[in-house]
C-alpha positions as CSV (number, residue, x, y, z in Angstrom):
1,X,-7.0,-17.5,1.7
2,X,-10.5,-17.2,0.1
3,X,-12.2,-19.8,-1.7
4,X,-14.4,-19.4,-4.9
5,X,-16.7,-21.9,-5.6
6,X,-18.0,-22.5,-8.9
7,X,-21.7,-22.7,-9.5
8,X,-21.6,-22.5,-13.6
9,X,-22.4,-26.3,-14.6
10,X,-20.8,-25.5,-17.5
11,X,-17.2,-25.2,-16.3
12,X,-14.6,-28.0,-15.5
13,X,-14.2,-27.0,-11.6
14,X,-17.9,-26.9,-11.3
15,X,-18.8,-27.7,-7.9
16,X,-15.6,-27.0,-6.3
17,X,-13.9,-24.6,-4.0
18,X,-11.0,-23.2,-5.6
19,X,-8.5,-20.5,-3.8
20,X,-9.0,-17.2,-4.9
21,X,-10.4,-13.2,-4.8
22,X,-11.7,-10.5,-6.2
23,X,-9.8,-8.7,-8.4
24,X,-12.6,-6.0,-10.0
25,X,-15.3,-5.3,-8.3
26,X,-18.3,-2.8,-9.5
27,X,-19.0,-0.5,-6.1
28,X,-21.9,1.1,-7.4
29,X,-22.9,-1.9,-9.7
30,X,-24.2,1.3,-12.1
31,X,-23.8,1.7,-15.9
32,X,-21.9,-0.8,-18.4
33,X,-19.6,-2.3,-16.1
34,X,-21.4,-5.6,-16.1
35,X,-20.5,-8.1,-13.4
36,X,-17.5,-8.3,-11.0
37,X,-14.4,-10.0,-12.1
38,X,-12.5,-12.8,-9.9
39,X,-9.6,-14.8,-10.3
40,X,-9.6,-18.8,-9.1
41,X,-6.1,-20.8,-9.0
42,X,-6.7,-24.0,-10.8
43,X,-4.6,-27.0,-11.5
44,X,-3.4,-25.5,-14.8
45,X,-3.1,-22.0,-13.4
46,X,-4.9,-18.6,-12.6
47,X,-8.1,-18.0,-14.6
48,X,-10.5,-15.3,-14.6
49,X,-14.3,-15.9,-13.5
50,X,-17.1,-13.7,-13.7
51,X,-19.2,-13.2,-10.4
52,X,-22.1,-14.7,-12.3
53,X,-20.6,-17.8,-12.4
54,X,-19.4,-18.4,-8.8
55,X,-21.2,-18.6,-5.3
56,X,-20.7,-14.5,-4.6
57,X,-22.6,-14.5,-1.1
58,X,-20.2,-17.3,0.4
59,X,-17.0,-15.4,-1.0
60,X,-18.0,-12.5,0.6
61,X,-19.0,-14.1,3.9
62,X,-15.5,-15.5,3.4
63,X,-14.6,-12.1,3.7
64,X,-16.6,-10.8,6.2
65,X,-15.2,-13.4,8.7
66,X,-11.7,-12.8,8.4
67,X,-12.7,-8.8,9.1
68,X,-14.6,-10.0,12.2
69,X,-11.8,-12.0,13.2
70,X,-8.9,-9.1,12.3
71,X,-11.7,-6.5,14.5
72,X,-12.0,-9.4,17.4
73,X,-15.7,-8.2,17.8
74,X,-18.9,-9.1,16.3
75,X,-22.5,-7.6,15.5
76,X,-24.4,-7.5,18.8
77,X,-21.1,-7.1,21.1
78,X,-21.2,-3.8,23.4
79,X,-17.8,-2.8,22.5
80,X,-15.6,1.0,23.8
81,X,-14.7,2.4,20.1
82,X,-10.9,3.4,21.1
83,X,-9.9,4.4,17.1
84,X,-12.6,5.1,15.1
85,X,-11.1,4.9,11.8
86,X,-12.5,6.7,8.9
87,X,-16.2,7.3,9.0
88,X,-18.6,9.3,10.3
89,X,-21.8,9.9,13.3
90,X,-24.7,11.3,14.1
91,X,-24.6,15.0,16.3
92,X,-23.5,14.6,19.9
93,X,-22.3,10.9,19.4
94,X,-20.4,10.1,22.5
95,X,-17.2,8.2,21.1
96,X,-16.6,7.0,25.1
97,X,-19.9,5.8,25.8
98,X,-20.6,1.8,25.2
99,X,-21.9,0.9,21.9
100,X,-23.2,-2.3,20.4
101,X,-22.2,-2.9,16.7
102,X,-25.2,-3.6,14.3
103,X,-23.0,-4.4,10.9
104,X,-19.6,-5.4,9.9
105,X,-18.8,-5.8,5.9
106,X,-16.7,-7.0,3.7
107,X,-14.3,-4.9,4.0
108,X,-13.9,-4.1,8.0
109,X,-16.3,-1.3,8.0
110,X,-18.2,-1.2,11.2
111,X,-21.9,0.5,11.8
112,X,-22.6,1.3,15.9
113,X,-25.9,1.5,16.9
114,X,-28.0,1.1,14.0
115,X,-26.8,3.3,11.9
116,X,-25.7,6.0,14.4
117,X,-22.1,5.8,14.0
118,X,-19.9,4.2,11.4
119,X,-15.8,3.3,11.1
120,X,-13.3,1.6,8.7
121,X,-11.3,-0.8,10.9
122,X,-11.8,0.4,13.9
123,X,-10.0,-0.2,17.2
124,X,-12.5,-1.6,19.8
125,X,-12.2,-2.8,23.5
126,X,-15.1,-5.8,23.9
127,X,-17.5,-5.5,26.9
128,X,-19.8,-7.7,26.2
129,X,-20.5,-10.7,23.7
130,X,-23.4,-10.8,22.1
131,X,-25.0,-14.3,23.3
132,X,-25.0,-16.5,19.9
């Protein structure tokens, strides 16, 4: 489970990792919506938090990890796509060809090659670790 730690020095949990998620989040961060919406479990029960008031970037590193972890591959492996998943490439990609994976989100969505393929969850076969 995530954690969402509180950065508001105004709140009671500040300072503290609490579990939670997202539970509305602004994908084009456009218009009225203002900011994203979490929820944190606290000793005396679920609250909601806006994103203004946590640490955003670690919750959705949080995130990002798990993805990495579900995919089994990380940015700078040379992976074989075997299941793209939904997305889309540049013409003449070759889908069989070796790639090396230059972003992985939130979410599970992969980018190949800088930009020259992308995929949502994607199946891959490693080749090569990127040396960390």
């Amino acid at each position: 489970m995530t954690k969402v730690k509180i950065t508001d020095p105004k709140h009671k949990y500040f300072g503290q990792e609490l579990p939670g998620g997202c539970v509305y989040y602004d994908v084009y961060h456009q218009g009225k919506g203002g900011p994203d919406l979490f929820q944190i479990e606290t000793p005396e029960g679920k609250e909601s938090i806006l994103s203004t008031k946590i640490d955003e970037k670690d919750y959705w590193e949080q995130r990002r990890q798990a993805e990495i972890k579900k995919l089994g591959a990380n940015v700078g492996d040379t992976v074989r796509i075997i299941r793209g998943g939904s997305g889309g490439c540049i013409a003449n990609f070759d889908w069989k060809a070796p790639h090396v994976i230059t972003k992985i989100d939130s979410s599970g969505h992969v980018e190949w090659d800088n930009g020259d393929a992308t995929g949502f969850k994607p199946d891959m076969e490693v080749l090569s670790r990127a040396a960390n």
